[in-house]
C-alpha positions as CSV (number, residue, x, y, z in Angstrom):
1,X,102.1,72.0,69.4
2,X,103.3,74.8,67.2
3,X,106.3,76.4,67.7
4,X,107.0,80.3,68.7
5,X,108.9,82.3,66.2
6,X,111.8,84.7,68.7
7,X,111.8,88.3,67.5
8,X,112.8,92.0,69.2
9,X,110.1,94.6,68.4
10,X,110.5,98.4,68.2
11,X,107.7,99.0,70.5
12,X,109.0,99.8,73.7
13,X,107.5,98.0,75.8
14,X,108.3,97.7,80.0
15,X,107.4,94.8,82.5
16,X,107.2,97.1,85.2
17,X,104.2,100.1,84.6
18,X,103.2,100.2,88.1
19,X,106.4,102.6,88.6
20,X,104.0,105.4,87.6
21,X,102.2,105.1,90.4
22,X,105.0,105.1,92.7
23,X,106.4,108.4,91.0
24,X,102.7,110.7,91.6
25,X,103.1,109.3,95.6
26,X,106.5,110.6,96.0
27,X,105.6,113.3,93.8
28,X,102.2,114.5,95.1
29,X,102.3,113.4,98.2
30,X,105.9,114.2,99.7
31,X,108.6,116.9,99.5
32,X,111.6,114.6,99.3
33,X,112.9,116.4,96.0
34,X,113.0,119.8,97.2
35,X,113.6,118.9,101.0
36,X,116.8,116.8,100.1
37,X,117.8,118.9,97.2
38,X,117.9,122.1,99.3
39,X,118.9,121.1,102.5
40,X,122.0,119.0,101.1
41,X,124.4,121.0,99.1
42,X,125.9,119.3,95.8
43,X,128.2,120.7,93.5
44,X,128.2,119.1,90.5
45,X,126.9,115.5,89.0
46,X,122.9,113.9,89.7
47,X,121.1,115.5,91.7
48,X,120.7,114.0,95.6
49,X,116.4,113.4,94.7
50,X,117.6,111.7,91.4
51,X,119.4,109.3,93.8
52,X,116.8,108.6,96.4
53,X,114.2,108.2,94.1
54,X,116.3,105.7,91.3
55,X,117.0,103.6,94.5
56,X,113.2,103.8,95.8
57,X,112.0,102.8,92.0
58,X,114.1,99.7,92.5
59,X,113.1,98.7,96.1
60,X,109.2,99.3,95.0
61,X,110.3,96.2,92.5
62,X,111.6,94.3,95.1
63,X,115.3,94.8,94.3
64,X,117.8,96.2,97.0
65,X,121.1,95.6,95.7
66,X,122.4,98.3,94.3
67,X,123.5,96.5,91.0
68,X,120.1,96.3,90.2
69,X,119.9,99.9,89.1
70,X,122.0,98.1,85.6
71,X,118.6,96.1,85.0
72,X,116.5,99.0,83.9
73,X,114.5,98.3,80.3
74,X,113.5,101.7,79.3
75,X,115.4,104.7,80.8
76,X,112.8,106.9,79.1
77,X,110.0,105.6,80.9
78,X,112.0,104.9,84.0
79,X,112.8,108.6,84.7
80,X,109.3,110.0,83.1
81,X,107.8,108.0,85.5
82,X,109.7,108.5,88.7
83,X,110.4,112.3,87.5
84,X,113.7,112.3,87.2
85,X,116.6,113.8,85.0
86,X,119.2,111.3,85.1
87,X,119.9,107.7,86.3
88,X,123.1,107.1,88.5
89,X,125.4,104.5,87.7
90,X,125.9,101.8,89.8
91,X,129.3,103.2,91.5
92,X,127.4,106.3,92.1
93,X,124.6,104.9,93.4
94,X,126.6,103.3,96.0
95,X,128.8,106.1,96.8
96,X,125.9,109.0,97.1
97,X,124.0,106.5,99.9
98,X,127.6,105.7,101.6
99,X,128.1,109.3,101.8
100,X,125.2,111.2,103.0
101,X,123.3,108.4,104.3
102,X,123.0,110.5,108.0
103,X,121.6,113.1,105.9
104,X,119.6,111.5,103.6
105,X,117.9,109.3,106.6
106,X,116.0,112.0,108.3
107,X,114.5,113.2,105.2
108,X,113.4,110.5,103.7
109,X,111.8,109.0,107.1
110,X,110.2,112.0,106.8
111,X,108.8,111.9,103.3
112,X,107.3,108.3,104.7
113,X,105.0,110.1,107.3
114,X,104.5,112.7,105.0
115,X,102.7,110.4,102.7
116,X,100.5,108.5,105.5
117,X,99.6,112.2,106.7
118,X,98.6,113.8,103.5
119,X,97.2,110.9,101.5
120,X,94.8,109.6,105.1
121,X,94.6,106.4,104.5
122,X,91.4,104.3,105.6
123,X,91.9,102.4,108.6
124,X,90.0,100.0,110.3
125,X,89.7,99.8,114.0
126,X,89.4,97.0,116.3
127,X,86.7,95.7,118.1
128,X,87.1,98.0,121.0
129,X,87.4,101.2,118.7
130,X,91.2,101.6,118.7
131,X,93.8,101.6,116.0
132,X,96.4,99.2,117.2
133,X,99.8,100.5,117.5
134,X,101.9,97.6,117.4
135,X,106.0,97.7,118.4
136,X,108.7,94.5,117.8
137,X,111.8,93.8,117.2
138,X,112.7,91.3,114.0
139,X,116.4,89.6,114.0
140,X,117.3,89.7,110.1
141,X,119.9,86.9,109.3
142,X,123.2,88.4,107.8
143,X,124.9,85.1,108.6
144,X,128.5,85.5,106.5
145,X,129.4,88.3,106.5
146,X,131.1,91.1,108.0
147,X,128.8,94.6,108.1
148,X,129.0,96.9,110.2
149,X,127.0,96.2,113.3
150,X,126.4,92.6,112.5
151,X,126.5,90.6,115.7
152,X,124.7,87.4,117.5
153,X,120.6,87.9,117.4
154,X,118.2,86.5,120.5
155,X,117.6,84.1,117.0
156,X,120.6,82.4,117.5
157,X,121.7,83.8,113.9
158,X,124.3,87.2,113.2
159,X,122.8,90.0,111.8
160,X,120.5,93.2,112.7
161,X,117.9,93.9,114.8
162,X,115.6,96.6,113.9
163,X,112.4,97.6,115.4
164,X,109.7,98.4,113.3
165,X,106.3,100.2,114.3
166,X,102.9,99.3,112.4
167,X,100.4,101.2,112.5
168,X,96.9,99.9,112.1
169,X,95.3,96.3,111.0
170,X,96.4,97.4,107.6
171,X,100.3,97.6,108.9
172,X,101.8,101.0,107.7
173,X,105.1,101.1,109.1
174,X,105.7,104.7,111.4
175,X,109.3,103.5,112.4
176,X,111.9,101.2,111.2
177,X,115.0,101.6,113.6
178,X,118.2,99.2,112.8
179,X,119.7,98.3,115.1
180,X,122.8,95.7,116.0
181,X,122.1,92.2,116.5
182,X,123.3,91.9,120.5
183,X,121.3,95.0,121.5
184,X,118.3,94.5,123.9
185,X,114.9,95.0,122.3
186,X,114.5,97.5,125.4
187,X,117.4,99.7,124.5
188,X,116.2,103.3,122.9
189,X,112.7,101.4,122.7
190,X,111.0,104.8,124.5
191,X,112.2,107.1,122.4
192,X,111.0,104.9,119.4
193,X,107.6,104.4,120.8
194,X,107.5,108.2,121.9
195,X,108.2,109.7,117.8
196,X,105.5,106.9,117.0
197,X,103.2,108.2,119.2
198,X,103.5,111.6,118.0
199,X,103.3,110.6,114.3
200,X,100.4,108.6,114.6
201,X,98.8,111.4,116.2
202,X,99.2,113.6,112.7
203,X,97.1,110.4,111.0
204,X,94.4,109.7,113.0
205,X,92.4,111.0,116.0
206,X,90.8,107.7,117.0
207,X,92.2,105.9,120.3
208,X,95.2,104.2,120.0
209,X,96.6,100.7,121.4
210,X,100.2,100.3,121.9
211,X,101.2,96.1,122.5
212,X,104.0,95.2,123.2
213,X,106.2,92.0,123.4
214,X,107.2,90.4,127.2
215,X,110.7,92.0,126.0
216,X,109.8,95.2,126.6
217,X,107.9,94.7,129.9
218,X,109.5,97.6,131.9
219,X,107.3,100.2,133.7
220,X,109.2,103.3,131.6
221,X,107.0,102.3,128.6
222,X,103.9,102.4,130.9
223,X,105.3,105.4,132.1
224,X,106.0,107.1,128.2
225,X,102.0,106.3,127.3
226,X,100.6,107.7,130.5
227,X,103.0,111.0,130.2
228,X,102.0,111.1,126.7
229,X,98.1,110.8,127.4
230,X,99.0,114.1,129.9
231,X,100.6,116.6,127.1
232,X,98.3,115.6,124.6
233,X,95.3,115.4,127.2
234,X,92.3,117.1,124.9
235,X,92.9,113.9,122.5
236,X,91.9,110.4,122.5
237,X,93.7,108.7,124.9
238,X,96.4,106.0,124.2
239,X,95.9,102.6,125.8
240,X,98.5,99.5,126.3
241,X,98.8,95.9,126.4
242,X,102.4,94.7,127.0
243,X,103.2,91.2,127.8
244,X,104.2,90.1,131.2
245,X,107.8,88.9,131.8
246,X,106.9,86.3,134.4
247,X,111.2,86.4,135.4
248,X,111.3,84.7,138.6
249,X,107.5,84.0,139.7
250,X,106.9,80.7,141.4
251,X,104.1,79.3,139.4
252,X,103.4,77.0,142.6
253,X,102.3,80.2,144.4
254,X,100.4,81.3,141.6
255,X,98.6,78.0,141.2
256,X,97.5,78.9,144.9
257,X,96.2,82.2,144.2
258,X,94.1,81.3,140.9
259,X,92.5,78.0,142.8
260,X,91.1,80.7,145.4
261,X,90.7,83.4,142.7
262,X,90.3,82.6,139.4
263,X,87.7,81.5,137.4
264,X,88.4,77.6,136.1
265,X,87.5,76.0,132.8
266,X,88.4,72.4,131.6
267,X,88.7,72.4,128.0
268,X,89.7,68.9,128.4
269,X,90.7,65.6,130.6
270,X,94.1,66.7,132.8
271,X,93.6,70.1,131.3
272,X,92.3,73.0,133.4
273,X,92.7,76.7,132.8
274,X,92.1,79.9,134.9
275,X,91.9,83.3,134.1
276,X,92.1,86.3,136.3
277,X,92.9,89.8,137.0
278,X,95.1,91.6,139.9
279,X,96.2,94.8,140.5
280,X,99.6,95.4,140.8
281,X,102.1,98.5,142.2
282,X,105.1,99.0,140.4
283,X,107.6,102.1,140.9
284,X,109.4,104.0,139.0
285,X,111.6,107.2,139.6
286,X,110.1,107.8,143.3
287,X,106.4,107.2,141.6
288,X,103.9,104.6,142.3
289,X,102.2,103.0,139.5
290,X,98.6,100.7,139.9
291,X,98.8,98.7,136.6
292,X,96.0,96.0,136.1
293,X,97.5,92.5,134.9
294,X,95.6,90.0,133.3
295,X,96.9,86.5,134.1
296,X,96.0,82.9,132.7
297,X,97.3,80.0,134.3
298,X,97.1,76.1,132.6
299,X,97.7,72.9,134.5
300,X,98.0,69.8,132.4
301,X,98.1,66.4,134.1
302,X,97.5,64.7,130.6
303,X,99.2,65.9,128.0
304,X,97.7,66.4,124.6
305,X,98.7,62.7,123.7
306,X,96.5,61.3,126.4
307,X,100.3,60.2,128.5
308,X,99.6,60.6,132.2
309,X,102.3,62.8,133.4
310,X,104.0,62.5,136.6
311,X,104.3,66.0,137.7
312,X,102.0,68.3,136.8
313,X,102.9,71.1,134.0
314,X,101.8,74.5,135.1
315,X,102.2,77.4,132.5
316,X,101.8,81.2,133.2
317,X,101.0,84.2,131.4
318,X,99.8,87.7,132.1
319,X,99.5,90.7,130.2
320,X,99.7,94.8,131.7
321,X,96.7,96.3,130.1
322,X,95.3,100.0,131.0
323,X,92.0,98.6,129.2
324,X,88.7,97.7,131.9
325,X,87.6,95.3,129.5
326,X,86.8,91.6,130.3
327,X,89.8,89.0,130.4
328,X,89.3,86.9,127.1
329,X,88.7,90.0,125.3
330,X,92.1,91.1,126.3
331,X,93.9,88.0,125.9
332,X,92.3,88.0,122.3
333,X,93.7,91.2,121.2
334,X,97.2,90.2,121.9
335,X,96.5,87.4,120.3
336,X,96.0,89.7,117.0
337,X,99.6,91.7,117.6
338,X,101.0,88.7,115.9
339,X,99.7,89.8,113.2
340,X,102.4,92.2,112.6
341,X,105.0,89.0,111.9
342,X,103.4,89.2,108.4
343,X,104.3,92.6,107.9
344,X,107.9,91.5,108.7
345,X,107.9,88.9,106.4
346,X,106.4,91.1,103.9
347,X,109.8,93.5,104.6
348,X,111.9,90.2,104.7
349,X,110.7,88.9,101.9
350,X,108.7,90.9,99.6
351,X,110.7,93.9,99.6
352,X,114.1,91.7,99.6
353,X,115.6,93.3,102.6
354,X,116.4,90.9,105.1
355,X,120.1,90.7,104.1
356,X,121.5,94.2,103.5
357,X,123.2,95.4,100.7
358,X,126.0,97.3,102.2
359,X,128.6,97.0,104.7
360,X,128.5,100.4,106.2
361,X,125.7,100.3,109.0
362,X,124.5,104.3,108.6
363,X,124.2,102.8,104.5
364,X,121.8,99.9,106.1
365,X,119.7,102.5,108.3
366,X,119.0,104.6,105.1
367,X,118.4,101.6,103.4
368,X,115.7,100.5,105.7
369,X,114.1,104.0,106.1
370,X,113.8,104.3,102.0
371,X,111.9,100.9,102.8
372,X,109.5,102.0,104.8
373,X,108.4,104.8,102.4
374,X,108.5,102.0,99.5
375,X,106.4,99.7,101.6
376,X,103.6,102.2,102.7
377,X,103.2,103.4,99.2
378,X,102.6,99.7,98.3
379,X,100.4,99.2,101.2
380,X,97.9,102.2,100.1
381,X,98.2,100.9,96.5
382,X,97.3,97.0,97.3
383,X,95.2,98.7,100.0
384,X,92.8,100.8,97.3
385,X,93.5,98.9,93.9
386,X,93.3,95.2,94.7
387,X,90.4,95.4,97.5
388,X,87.4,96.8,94.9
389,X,85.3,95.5,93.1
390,X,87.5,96.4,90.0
391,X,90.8,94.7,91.2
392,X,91.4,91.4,90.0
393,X,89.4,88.8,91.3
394,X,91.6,86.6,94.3
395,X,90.0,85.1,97.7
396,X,88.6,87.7,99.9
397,X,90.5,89.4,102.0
398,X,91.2,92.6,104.2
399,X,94.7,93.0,103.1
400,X,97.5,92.5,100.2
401,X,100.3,91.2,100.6
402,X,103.2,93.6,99.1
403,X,103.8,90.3,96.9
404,X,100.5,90.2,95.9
405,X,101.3,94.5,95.2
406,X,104.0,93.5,93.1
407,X,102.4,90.8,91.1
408,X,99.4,92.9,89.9
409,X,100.3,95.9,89.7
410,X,103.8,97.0,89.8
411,X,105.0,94.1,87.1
412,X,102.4,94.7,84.7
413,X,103.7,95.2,81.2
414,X,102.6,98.2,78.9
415,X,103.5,99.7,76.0
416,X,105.1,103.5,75.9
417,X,103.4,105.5,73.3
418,X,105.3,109.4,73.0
419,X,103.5,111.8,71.1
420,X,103.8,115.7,70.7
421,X,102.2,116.4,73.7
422,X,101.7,113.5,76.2
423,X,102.9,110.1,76.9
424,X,100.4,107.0,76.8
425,X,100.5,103.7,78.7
426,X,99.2,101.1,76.6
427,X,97.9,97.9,78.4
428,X,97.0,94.6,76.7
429,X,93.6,93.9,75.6
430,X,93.6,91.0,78.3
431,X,95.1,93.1,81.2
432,X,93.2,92.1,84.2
433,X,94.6,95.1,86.2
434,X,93.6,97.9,84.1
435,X,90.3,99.2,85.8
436,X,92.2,98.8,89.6
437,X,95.6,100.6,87.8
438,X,93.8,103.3,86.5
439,X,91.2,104.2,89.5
440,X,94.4,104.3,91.8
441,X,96.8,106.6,89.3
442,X,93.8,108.9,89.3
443,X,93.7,109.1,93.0
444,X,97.5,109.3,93.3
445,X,97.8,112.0,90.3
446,X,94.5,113.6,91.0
447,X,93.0,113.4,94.1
């Protein structure tokens, strides 16, 4: 085996071109320089956008700390690229986020549905023609430490928990609310669902399905979807499917109802299932509400061992739908709202977030909302780069991972060529992400 000979060049050369595509979507397709340089007054020093968008740069790479901002290779191409005059120090960095994150939140959540509004993106709907709308909280684990608004999770862990809001099978993210650790997933969760509403609303004009988890069983959000469906009643309407809190219910006198009412299959020996639909009043503020609920009952008298059990198990489940469509079918599409814990592990994980980098909690809010921008810009990238024909070849597949984003086209090295007039990115002659990199820079810087 030969041996490599170790040498610096005086090419410059980055690891991480795919910043160039992140700089024409904030630039193009948001106003978050001259929104949050206008509406924020600033003496003297970088310039608030300058700030934002260093700190955005390193989150697209997966890095949230803010010591990270000390890791940049090229300077040059790191503010040609994100369109920027200067680079903030670490201190400042920290300081600029710490304070006029209240200020900088609201802007920059903004610039996030700005981007899903003017660049359209492509979504697919499910079988029933709606683009799910799918609502949930996820504890993140900041066990150790002492931030702001860290307290005990329903996890059994301290740390937040925020409640994000995905919009379609692709899972671009309309809300990302943090929230402490001990509050209930129900707290604030109207309003939440009521901006999400009205933003996807600016994306698309096909029906909408909000699901919820049994936490947020509570007739108010029934309530917020059929209120909405009122105002905005020359639109496709907005359907739900929450999970049933069962609470108190004796399964016994359920049992009882689905032998006389429901319709029985046996999937196996000591295993019998029933499913079934019944209409249901529930009240709230002086109004009656008929809300169809969709119920499956199992009884196991063997259990999946083949042990004989002495009692028999009973489990129950139901689901409050507004949809008329057959039980399975229902039961099937909540199956599919578990789909959006990938697009938390994605934020968890991918993106590096789960454990904050500050101990201020109005830091950790602006933190999260500068995530959501950095992950739907991902998620249109991976969405119209790595799905063609021309991306690099990988398993089929309806989605990216932001991962997968990261891999193939953020961290993919080229070589900065300067001359009089224009400034070149120069791939390798083996760069299997060229054709993909280049069709979606054109449609960022272009289209």
């Amino acid at each position: 085996m030969k041996r490599f000979k170790i040498e610096q060049s005086d090419a410059d050369i980055v690891s991480h071109g795919g910043l160039a595509l992140i700089g024409q979507a904030v630039k193009r397709h948001t106003n978050i320089t001259r929104e949050v340089d206008t509406q924020i007054p600033l003496r003297h020093g970088i310039k608030h956008s300058d700030v934002l968008k260093s700190y955005l740069a390193m989150l697209c790479l997966g890095k949230n700390d803010f010591e990270a901002i000390n890791t940049i290779e090229s300077e040059f191409y790191f503010m040609s690229a994100m369109d920027i005059g200067d680079i903030p120090s670490e201190a400042t960095l920290r300081q600029r986020m710490d304070n006029h994150a209240a200020a900088f939140l609201p802007i920059i959540e903004k610039a996030s549905r700005d981007f899903l509004i003017n660049i359209q993106p492509t979504l697919e709907p499910l079988k029933t023609g709606h683009i799910p709308l799918d609502a949930d909280v996820t504890p993140m684990d900041n066990s150790g430490s002492h931030k702001e608004g860290v307290s005990r999770t329903y996890k059994g862990c301290d740390g937040y928990a925020p409640m994000p809001v995905y919009l379609g099978q692709e899972g671009y993210c309309l809300e990302f609310e943090l929230r402490e650790g001990k509050q209930h997933c129900q707290k604030d969760t109207p309003a939440l669902l009521d901006r999400a509403l009205r933003h996807a609303r600016q994306i698309t004009d096909q029906p909408l399905l909000l699901r919820l988890d049994g936490g947020n069983d509570s007739i108010e959000n029934i309530d917020l979807v059929l209120e909405h469906n009122q105002v905005f009643a020359d639109r496709t309407p907005v359907d739900f499917l929450i999970k049933w809190n069962p609470r108190k219910e004796s399964k016994d006198d359920w049992l009882a109802y689905a032998e006389q009412h429901g319709r029985w299959e046996t999937p196996r020996d000591g295993k019998r299932v029933a499913i079934f639909s019944v209409d249901h009043q529930r009240q709230w503020k002086g109004y009656e509400y008929r809300v169809r609920r969709v119920m499956r009952l199992v009884e196991r008298t063997i259990d999946k061992k083949g042990q004989l059990l002495l009692t028999p198990e009973i489990e129950l489940e139901g689901w409050w739908t507004s949809l008329s469509i057959d039980e399975p079918a229902v039961i099937q599409l909540y199956a599919d709202h578990g789909t959006s814990e990938q697009f938390h592990s994605e934020f968890k994980t991918d993106l590096d977030i789960e454990r904050l980098p500050s101990g201020k909690f109005a830091t950790n809010a602006l933190v999260l909302g500068a995530s959501m921008l950095a992950y739907n810009i991902l998620r249109w990238v991976g969405q119209n780069g790595l799905l063609g024909p021309d991306s690099p070849k990988r398993s089929k597949a309806k989605r990216r991972r932001i991962k997968t984003v990261m891999q193939e086209l953020m961290y993919v090295a080229a070589r900065i060529v300067k001359t009089s007039r224009s400034i070149k990115l120069s791939f390798g002659r083996g760069c299997r992400s060229l054709h993909a990199f280049s069709a979606v820079y054109k449609a960022l810087a272009y289209g």
